[in-house]
Structure formats: C-alpha cells, structure tokens
C-alpha positions in Angstrom: -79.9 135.9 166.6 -81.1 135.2 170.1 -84.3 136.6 171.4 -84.5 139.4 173.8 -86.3 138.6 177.1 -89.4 140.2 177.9 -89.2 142.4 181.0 -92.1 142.7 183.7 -91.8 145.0 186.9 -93.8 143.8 190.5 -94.4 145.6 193.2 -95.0 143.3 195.7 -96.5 144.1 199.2 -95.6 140.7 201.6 -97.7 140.0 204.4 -96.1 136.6 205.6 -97.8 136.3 209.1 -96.1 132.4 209.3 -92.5 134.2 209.4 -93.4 137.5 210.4 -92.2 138.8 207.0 -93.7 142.2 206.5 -92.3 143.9 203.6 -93.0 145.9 200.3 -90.1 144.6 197.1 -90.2 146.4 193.7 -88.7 143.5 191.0 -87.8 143.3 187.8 -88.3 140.2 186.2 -87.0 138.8 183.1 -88.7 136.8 180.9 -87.0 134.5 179.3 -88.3 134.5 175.4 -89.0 130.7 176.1 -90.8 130.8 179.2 -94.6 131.4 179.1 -96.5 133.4 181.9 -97.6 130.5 184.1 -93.6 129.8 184.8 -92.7 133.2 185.6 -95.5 133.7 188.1 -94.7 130.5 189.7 -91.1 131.9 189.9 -92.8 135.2 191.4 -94.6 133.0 194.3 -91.6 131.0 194.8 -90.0 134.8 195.5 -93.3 135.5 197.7 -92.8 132.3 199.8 -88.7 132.7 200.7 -89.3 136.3 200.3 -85.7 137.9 201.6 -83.7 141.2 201.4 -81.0 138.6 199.9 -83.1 136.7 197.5 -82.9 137.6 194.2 -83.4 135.6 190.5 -80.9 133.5 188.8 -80.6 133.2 185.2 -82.5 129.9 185.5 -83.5 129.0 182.1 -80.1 130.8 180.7 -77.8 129.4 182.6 -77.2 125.3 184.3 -75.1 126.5 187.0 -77.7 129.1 188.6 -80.9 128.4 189.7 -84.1 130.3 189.4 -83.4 132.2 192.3 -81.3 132.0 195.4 -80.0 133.5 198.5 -76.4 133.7 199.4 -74.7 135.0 202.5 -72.1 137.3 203.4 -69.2 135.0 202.3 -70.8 133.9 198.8 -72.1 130.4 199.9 -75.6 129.7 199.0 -78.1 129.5 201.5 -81.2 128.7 199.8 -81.9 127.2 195.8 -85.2 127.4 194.2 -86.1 125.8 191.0 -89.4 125.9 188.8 -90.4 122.8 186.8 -88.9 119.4 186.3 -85.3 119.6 186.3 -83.9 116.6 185.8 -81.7 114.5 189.1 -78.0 115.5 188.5 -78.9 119.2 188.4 -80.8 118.5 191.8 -77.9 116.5 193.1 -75.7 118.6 192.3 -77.8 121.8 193.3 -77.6 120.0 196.8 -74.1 119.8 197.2 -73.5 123.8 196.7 -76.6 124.8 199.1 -77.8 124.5 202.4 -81.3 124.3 201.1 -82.5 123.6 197.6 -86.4 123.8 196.8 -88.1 123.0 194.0 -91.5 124.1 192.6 -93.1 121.8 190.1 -96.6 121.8 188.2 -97.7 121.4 184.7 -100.6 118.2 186.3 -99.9 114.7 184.4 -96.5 115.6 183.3 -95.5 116.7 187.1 -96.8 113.8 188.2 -94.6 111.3 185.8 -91.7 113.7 186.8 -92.1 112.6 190.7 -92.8 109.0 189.8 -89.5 108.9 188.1 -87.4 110.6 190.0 -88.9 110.2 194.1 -86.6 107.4 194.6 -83.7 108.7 194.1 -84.7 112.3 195.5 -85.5 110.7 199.5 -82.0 110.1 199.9 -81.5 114.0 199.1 -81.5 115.5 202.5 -81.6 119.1 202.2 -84.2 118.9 199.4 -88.1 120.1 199.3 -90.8 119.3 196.4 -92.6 121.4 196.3 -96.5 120.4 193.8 -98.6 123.3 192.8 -102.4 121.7 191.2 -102.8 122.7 187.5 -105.4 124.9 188.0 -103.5 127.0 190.6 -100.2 127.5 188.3 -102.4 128.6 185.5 -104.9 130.7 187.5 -100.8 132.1 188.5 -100.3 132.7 185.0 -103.6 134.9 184.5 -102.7 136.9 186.8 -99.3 138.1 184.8 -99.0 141.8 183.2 -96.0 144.1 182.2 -96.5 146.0 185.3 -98.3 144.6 188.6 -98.9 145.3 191.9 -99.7 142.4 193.9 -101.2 141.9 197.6 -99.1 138.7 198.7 -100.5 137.1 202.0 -99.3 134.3 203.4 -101.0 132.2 206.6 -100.7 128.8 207.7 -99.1 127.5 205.0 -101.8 129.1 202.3 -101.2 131.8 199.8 -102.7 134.7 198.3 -101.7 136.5 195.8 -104.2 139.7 194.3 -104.2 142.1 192.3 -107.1 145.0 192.0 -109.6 142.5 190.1 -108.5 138.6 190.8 -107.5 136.8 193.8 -105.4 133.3 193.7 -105.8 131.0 196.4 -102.4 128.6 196.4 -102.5 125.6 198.5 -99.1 123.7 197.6 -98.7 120.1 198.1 -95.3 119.1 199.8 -94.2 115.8 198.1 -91.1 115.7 200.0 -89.9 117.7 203.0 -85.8 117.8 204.2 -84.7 115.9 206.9 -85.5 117.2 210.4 -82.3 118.3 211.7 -82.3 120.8 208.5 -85.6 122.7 209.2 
C-alpha cells in the first residue's frame, strides 16, 4: 500500500523588487511521503524565485517525466523546468530538449558537491541549463522553517532572498554553478 502524501498550505506574499514581481499566491503543496521538510521548502523557494501566475508543481518525485515544477504557455510547451536535488544527466538532457529553460536547485553540502564534480562536464555543453547551489546551512535553516500551514514574507533583491515567517528569518544567498548561454537570458 502506497503512502499518502502529506499536504502543507502557504500563503506566500512575493516581493521580487529584481523583476518587479509583486504578488500574494495561496499553495497547496504535497509532500511526497519520501521527501523530508528541507526538500519541499527548497521546492517552495524555487516557486518564490520564478514566482508566475503559470508556475505550478509537478509531480516531481512521482513521476520522471514532470519536473518539480514548471511553467507552460498557452500552446502546452514548456517554458521553464525546475528541479530540486541531484538528478542524474539523462533526465537533465532530456529535461533540455522539451524546455526553453530548465533549472536546477541542488544542496545536501558534500554530496552536492560530488554531484557537480561528476556531472559539470557534461552539463557546460547544456545550453539552456542553470545550477543552481544552495550552502547546507541555508537548505536546512529552509527546512525549519516548514509547518502544515505558513504564511511567509518572501523578498527578493539583488539576487538575495528572504523568506519569514512571524518568528525566523532565512537569508538565501545561492551560488550559480553554471549559468545558460547568453543569447538565452
């Protein structure tokens, strides 16, 4: 018998002054009943980052052919793909071919690290792509910050991120490891 996912509501209040994204979005989010709380909050800032009227979750974990969360347009074709963790290089390669852009958000320290060792070669040539590292200490500060029902102040200026709730503030500074080519910014 498969486990039932754990559901968690957000209301999120945006205030992306490098886009001029100003908006409040009420989400439910599953949990999948394998995912822990640090992965599902770095799925939540991934959300706050490409935040979108059109961007919605995936069933990531669930499914190989969807990502953790995307954006399509009007016709069906996928604008943006966003996925959390290490996923190995024919799901990124592959994840390329179907979207215009394709991000993904890794942590976990050491482990992230090997991942992008491995795999950075191969990824260059991947022109649409951006790795995206988030420090240890930020993903799991992420993960504290995790309840059934939140409500979140997400601010976003040059490049940094803050995400609060009434008793805790994260600070996010991500490390780009690898940045699409410039005629696809």
């Amino acid at each position: 018998m498969a486990l039932k996912a754990t559901i968690f509501k957000a209301e999120l209040q945006i205030v992306d002054m490098d886009r001029n994204y100003y908006h409040d979005h009420i989400l439910t989010i599953a949990q999948h009943s394998s995912e822990t709380d640090e992965r599902m909050m770095v799925r939540l800032l991934a959300f706050v980052r490409h935040a979108h009227e059109a961007l919605v979750f995936g069933k990531g974990l669930s499914a190989d052919d969807e990502p953790d969360l995307w954006q399509k347009d009007l016709t069906g074709a996928i604008e943006t793909w966003i996925d959390v963790g290490l996923p190995d290089e024919k799901r990124i390669r592959k994840a390329c071919g179907r979207a215009r852009h394709v991000f993904i958000y890794n942590y976990g320290g050491r482990s992230a690290d090997i991942w992008w060792d491995q795999n950075s070669g191969n990824l260059e040539r991947l022109k649409n792509l951006t790795v995206i590292n988030l420090p240890m200490a930020v993903s799991q500060s992420l993960g504290k910050l995790a309840q059934r029902n939140m409500q979140l102040l997400c601010t976003v200026q040059d490049g940094q991120i803050w995400l609060a709730d009434k008793s805790d503030t994260v600070q996010v500074d991500v490390v780009m490891l690898k940045t699409p080519s410039p005629h696809l910014r």
